[in-house]
C-alpha positions as CSV (number, residue, x, y, z in Angstrom):
1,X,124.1,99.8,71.9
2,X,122.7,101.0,75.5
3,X,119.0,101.1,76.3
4,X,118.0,103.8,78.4
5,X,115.0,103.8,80.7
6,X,114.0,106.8,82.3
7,X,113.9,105.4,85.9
8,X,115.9,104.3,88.7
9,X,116.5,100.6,89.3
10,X,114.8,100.9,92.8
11,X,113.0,103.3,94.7
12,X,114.5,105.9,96.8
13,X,113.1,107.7,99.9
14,X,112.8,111.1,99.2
15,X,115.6,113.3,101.8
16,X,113.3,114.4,104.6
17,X,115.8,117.7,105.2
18,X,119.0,118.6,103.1
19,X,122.0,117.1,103.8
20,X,125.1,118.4,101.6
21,X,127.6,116.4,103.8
22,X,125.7,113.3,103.7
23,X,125.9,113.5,100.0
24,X,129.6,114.3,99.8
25,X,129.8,110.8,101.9
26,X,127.9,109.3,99.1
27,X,130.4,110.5,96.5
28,X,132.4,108.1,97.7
29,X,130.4,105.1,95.9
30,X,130.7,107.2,92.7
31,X,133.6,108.5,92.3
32,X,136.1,106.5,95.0
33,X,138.6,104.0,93.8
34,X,135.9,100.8,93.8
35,X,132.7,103.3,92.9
36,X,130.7,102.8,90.6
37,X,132.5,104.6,87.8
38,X,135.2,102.3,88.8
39,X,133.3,99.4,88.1
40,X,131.4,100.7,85.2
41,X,134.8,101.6,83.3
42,X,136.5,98.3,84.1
43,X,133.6,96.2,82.6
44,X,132.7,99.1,79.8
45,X,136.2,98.6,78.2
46,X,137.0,94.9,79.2
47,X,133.4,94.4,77.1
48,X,134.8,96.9,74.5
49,X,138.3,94.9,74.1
50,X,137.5,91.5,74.6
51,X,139.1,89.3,73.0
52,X,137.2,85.7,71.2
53,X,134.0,87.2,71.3
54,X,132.0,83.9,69.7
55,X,134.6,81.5,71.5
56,X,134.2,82.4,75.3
57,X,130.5,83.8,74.8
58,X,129.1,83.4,78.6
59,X,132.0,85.1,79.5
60,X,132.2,87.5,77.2
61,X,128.1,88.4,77.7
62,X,128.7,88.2,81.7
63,X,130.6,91.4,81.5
64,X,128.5,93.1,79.3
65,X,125.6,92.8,81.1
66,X,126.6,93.6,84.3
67,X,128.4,97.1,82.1
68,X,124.7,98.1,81.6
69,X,123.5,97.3,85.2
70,X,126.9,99.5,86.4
71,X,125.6,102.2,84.2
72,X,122.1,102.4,86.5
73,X,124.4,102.2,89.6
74,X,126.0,105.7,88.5
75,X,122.5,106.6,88.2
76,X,121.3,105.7,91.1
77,X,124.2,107.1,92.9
78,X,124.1,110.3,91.3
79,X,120.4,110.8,91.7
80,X,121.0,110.1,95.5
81,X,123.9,112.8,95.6
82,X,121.5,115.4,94.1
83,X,118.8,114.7,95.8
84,X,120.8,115.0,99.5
85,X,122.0,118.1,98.1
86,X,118.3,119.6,96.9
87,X,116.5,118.4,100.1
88,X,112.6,117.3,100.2
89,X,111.1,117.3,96.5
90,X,109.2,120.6,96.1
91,X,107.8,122.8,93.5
92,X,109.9,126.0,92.2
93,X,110.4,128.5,95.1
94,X,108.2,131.4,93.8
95,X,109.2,133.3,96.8
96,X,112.5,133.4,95.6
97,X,112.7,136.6,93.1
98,X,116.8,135.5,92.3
99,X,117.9,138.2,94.8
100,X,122.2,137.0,95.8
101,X,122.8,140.6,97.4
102,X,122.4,139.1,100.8
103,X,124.5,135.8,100.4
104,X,121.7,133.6,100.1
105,X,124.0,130.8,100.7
106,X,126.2,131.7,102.8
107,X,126.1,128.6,104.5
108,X,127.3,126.4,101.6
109,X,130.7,128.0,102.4
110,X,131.0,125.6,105.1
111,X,130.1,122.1,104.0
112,X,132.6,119.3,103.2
113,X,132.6,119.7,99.4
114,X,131.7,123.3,98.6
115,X,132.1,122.9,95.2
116,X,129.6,120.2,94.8
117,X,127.0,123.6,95.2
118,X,129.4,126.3,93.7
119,X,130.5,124.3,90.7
120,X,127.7,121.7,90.0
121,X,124.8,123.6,91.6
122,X,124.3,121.2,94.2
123,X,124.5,118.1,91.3
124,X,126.4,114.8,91.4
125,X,130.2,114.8,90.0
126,X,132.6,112.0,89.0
127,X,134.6,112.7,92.0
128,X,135.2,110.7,95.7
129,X,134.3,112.1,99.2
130,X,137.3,114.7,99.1
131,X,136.2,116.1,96.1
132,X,139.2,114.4,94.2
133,X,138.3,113.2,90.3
134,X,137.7,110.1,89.8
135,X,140.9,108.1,88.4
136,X,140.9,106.5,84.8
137,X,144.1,104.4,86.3
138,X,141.5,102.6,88.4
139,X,140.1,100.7,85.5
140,X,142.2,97.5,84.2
141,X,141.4,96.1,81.0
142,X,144.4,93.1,80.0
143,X,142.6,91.3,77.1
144,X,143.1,88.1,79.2
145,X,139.7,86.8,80.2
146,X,141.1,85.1,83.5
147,X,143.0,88.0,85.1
148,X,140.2,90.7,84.2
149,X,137.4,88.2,85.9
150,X,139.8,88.0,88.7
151,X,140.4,91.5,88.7
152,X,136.7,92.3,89.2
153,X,135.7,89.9,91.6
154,X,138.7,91.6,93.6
155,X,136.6,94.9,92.7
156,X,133.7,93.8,93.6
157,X,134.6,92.1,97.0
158,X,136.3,95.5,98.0
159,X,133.2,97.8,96.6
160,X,131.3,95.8,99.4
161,X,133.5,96.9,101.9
162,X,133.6,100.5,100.4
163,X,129.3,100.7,101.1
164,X,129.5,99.0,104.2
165,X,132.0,102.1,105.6
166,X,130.1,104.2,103.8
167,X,126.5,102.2,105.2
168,X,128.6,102.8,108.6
169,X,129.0,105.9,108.2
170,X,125.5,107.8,107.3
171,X,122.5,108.1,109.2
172,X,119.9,109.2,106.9
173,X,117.4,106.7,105.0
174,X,118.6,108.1,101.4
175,X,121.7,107.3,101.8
176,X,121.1,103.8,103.5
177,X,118.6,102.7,101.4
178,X,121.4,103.1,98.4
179,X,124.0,101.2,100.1
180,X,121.4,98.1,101.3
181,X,120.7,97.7,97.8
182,X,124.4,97.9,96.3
183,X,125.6,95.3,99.0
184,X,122.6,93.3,97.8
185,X,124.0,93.6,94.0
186,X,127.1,93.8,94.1
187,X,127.1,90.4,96.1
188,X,126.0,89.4,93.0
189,X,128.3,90.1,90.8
190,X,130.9,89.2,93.3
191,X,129.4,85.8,93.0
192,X,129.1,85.5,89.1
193,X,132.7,86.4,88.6
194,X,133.6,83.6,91.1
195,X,131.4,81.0,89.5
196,X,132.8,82.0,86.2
197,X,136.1,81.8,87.3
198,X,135.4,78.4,88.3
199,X,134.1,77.7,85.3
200,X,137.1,78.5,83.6
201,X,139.9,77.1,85.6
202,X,138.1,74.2,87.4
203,X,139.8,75.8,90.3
204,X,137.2,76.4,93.8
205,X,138.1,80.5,94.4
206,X,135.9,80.6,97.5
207,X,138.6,78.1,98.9
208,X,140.9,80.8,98.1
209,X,139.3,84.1,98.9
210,X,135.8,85.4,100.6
211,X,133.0,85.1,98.2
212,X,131.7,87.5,99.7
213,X,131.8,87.4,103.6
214,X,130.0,90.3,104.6
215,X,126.5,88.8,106.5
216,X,123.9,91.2,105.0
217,X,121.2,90.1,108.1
218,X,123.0,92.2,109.6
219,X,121.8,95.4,107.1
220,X,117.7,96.5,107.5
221,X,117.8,98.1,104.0
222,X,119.1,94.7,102.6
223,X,116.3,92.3,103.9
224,X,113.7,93.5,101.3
225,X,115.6,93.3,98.2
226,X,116.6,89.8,99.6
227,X,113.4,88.4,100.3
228,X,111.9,89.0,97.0
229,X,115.4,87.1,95.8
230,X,117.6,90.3,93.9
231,X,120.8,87.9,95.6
232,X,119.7,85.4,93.2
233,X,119.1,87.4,89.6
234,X,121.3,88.2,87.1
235,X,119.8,90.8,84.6
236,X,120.2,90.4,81.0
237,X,119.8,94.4,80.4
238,X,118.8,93.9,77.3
239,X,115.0,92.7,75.3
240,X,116.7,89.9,73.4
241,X,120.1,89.5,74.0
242,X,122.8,88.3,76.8
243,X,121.0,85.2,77.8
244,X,124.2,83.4,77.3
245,X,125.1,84.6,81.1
246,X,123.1,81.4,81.8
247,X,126.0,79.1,81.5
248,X,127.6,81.3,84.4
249,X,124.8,82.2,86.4
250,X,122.9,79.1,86.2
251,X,119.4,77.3,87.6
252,X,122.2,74.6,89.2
253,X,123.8,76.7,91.0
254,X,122.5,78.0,94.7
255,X,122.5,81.3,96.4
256,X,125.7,82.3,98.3
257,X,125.5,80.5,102.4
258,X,123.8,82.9,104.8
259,X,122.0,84.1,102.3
260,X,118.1,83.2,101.5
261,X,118.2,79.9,100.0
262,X,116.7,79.4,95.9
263,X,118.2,78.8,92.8
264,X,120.0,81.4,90.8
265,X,118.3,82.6,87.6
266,X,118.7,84.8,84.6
267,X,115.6,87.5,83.9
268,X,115.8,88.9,80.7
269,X,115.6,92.5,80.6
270,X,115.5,95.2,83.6
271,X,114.4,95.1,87.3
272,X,110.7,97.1,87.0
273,X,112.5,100.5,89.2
274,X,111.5,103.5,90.6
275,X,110.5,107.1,89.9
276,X,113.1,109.8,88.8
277,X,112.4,112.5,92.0
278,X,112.0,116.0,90.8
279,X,114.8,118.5,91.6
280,X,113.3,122.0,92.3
281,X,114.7,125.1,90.4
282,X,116.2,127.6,92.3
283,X,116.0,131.3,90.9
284,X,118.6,132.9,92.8
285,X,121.2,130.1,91.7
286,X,120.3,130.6,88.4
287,X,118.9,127.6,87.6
288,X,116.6,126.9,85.2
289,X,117.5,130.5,84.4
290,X,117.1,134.1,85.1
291,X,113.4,133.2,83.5
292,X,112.3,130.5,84.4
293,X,109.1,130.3,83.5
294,X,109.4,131.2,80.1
295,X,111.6,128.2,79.6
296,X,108.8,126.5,81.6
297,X,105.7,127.8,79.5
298,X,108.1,126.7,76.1
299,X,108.5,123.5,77.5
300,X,105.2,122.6,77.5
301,X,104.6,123.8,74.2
302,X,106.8,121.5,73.1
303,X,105.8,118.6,75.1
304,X,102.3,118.8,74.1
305,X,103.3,119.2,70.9
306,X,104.6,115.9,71.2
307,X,101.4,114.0,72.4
């Protein structure tokens, strides 16, 4: 079963203007072939379908732990689409009476992914940078422990590259803040599935292939997460179990070269995260409703009914 924690895993910058096209460049790291749904559906059904459960156990509880942290990566992501999309965090225009008979916006017409407002009301969407869905042929699940670890270190080292272009690509502190993090984690899990590859083929795979090579001095928005040593953790997910990811991601074993140097360790649970930002309604795009505050005045009715 999943946990769910109603925050982020970090803490995001609130959008100081909207920026509908820097979000559709973020949709890329959701919905693109190695997003984050990628990499959340490869490990979601390779944990599903694996094969010898009790027998390869550190292997077994690698994946699914790093499933759950994939899952607060869509979140993450998504929140950071939406958020681009809503502009700075404000309270319920009450200026806006829902009047549309002057095209209020008319100049959502023109941004790169149109129907991220006209379909999802400015939300997040399982879907790339074009707009394109995302593809369940990008997930591979072979029930051979060997070839899916190899599979996802491949995904891991090329979902680097994928946020560094995007990194490359975006100006805005949203949006970078996002990508310094997920080059910070998913070095990570680039490095567990190469130290569990080693593991179980005795065989060196950084001789082989990069593990991986991109420098992250050379990303601001990376330096904090790595001086308080994210590069080094492996979370758990979970109150109690998963700690057998300790025979992959263990206290022996160093952090990757170029990187701040420390042991690696397991912390059981989540990382401590950040707030959820609020997403204003907008009347005159129907949303909460055509009356909004009587959904909001039965909404706290219920809430303090709850206390």
């Amino acid at each position: 079963m999943f946990l769910r924690i109603d925050r982020l895993q970090i803490e995001l910058p609130p959008p100081a203007q909207q920026d509908p096209n820097g979000a559709a460049a973020l949709q890329e790291l959701l919905g693109g072939k190695y997003g984050e749904m990628s990499t959340l559906g490869n490990y979601m059904f390779q944990s599903f379908n694996f094969r010898s459960k009790s027998k390869l156990r550190p292997f077994y509880e690698l994946v699914a732990s790093i499933t759950a942290e994939e899952i607060g990566h869509v979140e993450l992501v998504s929140n950071g689409v939406a958020m681009l999309n809503n502009g700075p965090e404000t309270a319920i225009d009450e200026t806006d009476g829902g009047d549309i008979t002057d095209a209020p916006f008319d100049a959502m017409k023109d941004i790169r992914l149109a129907a991220s407002f006209l379909s999802n009301g400015g939300g997040a969407a399982p879907v790339n940078s074009n707009g394109h869905s995302w593809n369940n042929d990008f997930v591979t699940t072979t029930g051979n422990v060997v070839l899916d670890l190899l599979h996802n270190f491949h995904l891991e080292c090329g979902a680097r590259l994928h946020k560094l272009r995007v990194y490359e690509t975006v100006s805005d502190p949203l949006s970078r803040e996002i990508c310094g993090y997920l080059l910070v984690r998913g070095s990570v899990h680039a490095h567990s599935y190469a130290l569990a590859l080693k593991k179980i083929t005795g065989v060196a795979i950084e001789q082989m292939l990069p593990v991986p090579n991109i420098n992250l001095d050379k990303i601001p928005e990376s330096q904090k997460y790595l001086a308080e040593g994210s590069h080094r953790r492996l979370y758990t997910f979970s109150p109690s179990d998963y700690t057998g990811i300790a025979g992959v991601w263990s206290a022996d074993e160093q952090a990757l070269p170029g990187d701040p140097p420390g042991a690696l360790e397991v912390v059981e649970g989540a990382p401590e995260g950040g707030k959820i930002h609020e997403l204003a309604g907008v009347p005159s795009a129907f949303s909460p409703d055509y009356a909004p505050e009587e959904m909001f005045e039965i909404a706290a009715r219920l809430y303090q009914a709850s206390r």
